[in-house]
TORKE-56869 format. One record per residue (C-alpha): residue in one letter; y, z, x; residue number from 1. Coordinates in nm, 4 decimals. Layout:
% residues N
A;Y;Z;X;NUM
...
% end
This chain:
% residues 229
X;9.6275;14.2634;5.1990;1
X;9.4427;14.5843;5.3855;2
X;9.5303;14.5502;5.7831;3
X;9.1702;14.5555;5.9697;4
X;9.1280;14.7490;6.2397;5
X;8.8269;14.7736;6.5612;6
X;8.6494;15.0503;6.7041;7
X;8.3801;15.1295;6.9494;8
X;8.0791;15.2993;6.8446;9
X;7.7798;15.4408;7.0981;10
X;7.4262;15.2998;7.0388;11
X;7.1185;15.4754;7.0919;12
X;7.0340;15.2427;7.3486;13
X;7.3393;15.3256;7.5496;14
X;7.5139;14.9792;7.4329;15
X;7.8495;15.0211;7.2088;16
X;7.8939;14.8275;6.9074;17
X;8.2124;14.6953;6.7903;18
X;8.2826;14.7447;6.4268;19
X;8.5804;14.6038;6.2176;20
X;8.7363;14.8503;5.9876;21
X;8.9466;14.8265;5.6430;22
X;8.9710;15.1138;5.4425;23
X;9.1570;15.1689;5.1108;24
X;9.4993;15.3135;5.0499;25
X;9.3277;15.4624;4.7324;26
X;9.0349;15.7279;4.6798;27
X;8.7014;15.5581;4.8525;28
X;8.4830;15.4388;4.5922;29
X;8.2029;15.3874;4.8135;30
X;8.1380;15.1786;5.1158;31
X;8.0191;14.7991;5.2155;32
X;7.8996;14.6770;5.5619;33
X;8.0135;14.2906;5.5683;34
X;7.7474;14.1269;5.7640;35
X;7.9121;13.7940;5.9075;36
X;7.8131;13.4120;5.9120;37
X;7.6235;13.2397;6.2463;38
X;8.0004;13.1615;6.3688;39
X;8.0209;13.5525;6.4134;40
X;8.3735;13.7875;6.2920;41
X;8.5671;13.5125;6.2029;42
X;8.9345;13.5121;5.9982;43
X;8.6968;13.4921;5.6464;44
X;8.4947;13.7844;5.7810;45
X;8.8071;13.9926;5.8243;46
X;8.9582;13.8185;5.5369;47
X;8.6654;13.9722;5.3264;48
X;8.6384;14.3121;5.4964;49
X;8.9972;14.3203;5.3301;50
X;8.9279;14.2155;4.9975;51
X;8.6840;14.4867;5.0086;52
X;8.9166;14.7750;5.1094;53
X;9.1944;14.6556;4.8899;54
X;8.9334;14.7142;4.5667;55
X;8.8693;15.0583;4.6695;56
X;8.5823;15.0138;4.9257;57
X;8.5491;15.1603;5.2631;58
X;8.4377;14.8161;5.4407;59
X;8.2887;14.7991;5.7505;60
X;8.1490;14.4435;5.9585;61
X;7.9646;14.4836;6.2833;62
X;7.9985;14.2676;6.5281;63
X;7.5930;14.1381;6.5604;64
X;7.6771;13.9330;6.8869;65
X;7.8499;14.2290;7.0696;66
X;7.5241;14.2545;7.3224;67
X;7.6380;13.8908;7.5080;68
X;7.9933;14.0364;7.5128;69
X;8.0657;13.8012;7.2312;70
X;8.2946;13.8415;6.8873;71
X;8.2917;13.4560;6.7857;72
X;8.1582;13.1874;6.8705;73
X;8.1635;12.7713;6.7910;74
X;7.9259;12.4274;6.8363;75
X;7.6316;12.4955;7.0440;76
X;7.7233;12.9152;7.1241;77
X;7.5933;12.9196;6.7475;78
X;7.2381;12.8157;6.7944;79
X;7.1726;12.9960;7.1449;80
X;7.3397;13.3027;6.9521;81
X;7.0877;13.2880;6.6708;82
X;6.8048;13.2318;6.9310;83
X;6.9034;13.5710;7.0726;84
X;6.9245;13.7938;6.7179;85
X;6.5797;13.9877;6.6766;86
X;6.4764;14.2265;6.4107;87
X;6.5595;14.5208;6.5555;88
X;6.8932;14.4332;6.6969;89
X;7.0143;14.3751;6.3457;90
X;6.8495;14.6671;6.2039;91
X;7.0162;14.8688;6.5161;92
X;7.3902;14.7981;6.4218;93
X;7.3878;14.8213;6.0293;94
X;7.2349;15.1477;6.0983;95
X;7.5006;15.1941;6.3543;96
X;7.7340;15.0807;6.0293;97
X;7.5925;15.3157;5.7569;98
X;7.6013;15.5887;5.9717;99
X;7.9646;15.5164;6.0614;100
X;8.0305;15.5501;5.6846;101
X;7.8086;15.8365;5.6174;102
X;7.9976;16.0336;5.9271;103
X;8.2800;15.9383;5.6384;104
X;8.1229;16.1332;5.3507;105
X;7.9834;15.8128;5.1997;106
X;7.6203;15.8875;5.0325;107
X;7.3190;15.5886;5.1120;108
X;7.3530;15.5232;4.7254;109
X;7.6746;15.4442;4.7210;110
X;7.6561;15.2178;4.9990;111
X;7.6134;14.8312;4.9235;112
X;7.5681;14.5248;5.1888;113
X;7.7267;14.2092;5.1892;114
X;7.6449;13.9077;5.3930;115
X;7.7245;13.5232;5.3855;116
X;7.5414;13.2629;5.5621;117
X;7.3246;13.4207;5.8521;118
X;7.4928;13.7647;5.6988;119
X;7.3061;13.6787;5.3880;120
X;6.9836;13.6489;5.5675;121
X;7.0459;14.0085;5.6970;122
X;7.1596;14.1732;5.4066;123
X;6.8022;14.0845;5.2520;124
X;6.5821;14.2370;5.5644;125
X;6.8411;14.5377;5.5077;126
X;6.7684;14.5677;5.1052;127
X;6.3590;14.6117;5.2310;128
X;6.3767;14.8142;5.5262;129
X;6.6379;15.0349;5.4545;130
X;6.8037;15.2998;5.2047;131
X;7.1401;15.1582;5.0481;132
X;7.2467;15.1096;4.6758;133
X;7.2623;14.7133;4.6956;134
X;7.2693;14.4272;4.8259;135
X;7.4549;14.0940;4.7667;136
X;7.3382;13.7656;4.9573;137
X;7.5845;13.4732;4.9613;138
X;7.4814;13.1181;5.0802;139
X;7.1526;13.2437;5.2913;140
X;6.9719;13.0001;5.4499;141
X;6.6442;13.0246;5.5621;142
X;6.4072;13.0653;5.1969;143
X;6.1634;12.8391;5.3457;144
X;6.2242;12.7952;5.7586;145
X;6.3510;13.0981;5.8970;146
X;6.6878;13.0793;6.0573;147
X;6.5997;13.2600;6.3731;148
X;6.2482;13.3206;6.5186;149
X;6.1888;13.6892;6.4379;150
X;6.3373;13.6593;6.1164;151
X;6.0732;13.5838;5.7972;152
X;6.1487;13.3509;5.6114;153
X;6.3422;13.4734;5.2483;154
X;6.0589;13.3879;5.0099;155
X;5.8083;13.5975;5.1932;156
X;6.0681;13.9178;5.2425;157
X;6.2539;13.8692;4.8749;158
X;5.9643;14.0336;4.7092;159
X;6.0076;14.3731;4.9240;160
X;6.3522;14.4397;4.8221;161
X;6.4050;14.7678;4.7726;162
X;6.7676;14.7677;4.6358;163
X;6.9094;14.6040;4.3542;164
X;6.9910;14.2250;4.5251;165
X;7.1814;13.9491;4.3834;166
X;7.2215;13.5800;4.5816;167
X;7.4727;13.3549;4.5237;168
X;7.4700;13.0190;4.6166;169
X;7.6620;12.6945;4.6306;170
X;7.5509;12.4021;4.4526;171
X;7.5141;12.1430;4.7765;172
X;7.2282;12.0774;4.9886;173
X;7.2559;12.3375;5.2433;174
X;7.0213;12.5641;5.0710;175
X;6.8422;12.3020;4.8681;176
X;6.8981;12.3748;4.4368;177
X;6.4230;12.3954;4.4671;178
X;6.4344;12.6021;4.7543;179
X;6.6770;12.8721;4.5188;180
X;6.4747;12.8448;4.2571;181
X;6.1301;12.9658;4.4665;182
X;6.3498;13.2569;4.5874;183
X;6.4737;13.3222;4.2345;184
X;6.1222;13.3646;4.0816;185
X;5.9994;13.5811;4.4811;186
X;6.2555;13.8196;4.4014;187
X;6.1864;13.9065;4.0326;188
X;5.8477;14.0001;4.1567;189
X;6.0508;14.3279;4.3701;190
X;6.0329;14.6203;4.1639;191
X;6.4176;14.6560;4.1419;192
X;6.7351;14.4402;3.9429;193
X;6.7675;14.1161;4.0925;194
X;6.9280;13.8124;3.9955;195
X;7.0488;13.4949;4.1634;196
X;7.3805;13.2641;4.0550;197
X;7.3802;12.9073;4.1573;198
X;7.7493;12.7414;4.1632;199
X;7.6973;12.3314;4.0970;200
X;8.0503;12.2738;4.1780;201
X;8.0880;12.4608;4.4830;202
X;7.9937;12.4070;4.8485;203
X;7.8004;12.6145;5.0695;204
X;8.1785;12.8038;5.1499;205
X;8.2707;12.7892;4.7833;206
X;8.6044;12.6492;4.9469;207
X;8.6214;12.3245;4.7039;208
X;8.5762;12.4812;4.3878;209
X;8.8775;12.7751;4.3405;210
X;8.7014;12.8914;3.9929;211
X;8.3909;12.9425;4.1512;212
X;8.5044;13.1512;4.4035;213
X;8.6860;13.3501;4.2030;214
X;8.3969;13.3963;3.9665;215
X;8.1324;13.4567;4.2571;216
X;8.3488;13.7339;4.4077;217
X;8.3814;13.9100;4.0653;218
X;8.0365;13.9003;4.0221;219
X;7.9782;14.0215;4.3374;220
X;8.2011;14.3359;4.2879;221
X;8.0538;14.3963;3.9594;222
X;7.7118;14.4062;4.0811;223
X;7.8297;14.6898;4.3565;224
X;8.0177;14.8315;4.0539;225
X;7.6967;14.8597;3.8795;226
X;7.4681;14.9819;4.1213;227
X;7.6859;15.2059;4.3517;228
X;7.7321;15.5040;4.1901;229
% end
């Protein structure tokens, strides 16, 4: 597996961001910021980041809590920290992200996002409000109630998406099986590819069901395959 590394990057509002870093032994194919879950850069967050750089992609995960100090966090930190996200401090560090990769000679086409769980939720308002090649949601909450205050909820930003966007979901009742179906037919209303894949056998983690999350991760390199070029 690719070792992860962190760094330190300067903000434009004087803050530093923390970033954590894989890159490929072989010739950079492009590059993916991995936008983490509500319990912040956990072990599957690096885990991922990993995956990423070990197929060829310069992967890159900013860490959204870095303004409280904060790289993790666990039982009630995880509400309060979602209470805290706005729009613009999410916007700020993927920016802060892409433009750590295009310092890197990576091109805003061939740059994808990748998010899981509140990382999910991001990687949409990215796909509508900023240039990359694509997008890949996985296990987003928030289609119907918004998961934190200044975030819309999915079925009203879906149809904006400006990037090819694929969602991938687990086939429990975190994000309801109706609920994934309203956001299936919002996004085919963008004017771009989208598609969503709904696992029956898999949990919101996919960490019941082995086949499915084998099948979900190939599908989610073959859609950055297909639209990062």
């Amino acid at each position: 597996m690719t070792a992860t590394r962190t760094e330190t990057v300067d903000l434009d509002d004087r803050g530093q961001l923390r970033l954590t870093i894989a890159e490929p032994d072989s010739t950079v194919r492009g590059g993916i910021v991995v936008l983490h879950e509500a319990r912040g850069v956990t072990d599957t967050v690096r885990s991922m980041t990993s995956r990423l750089a070990f197929e060829g992609w310069l992967a890159v995960a900013p860490h959204l809590y870095h303004r409280d100090g904060l790289d993790e966090v666990e039982g009630e930190q995880v509400a309060d920290q979602l209470k805290r996200l706005t729009v613009e401090s999410v916007l700020a560090d993927s920016d802060a992200a892409c433009g750590w990769l295009s310092e890197r000679g990576v091109t805003a086409d061939r740059i994808g996002v990748l998010g899981f769980d509140l990382g999910g939720v991001v990687a949409i308002k990215i796909g509508t409000r900023r240039k990359v090649g694509a997008a890949v949601s996985v296990s987003a909450p928030g289609i119907l109630n918004p998961v934190a205050h200044q975030l819309r909820p999915l079925l009203e930003t879906a149809p904006e998406l400006t990037c090819p966007w694929l969602g991938i979901f687990g086939g429990d009742e975190t994000v309801p099986a109706e609920e994934v179906e309203k956001l299936r037919d919002a996004a085919a209303s963008a004017a771009v590819a989208t598609d969503i894949v709904r696992y029956p056998d898999a949990t919101h983690r996919f960490d019941t069901d082995r086949a499915s999350a084998m099948n979900a991760w190939q599908r989610t390199l073959n859609w950055f395959d297909s639209h990062l070029r």
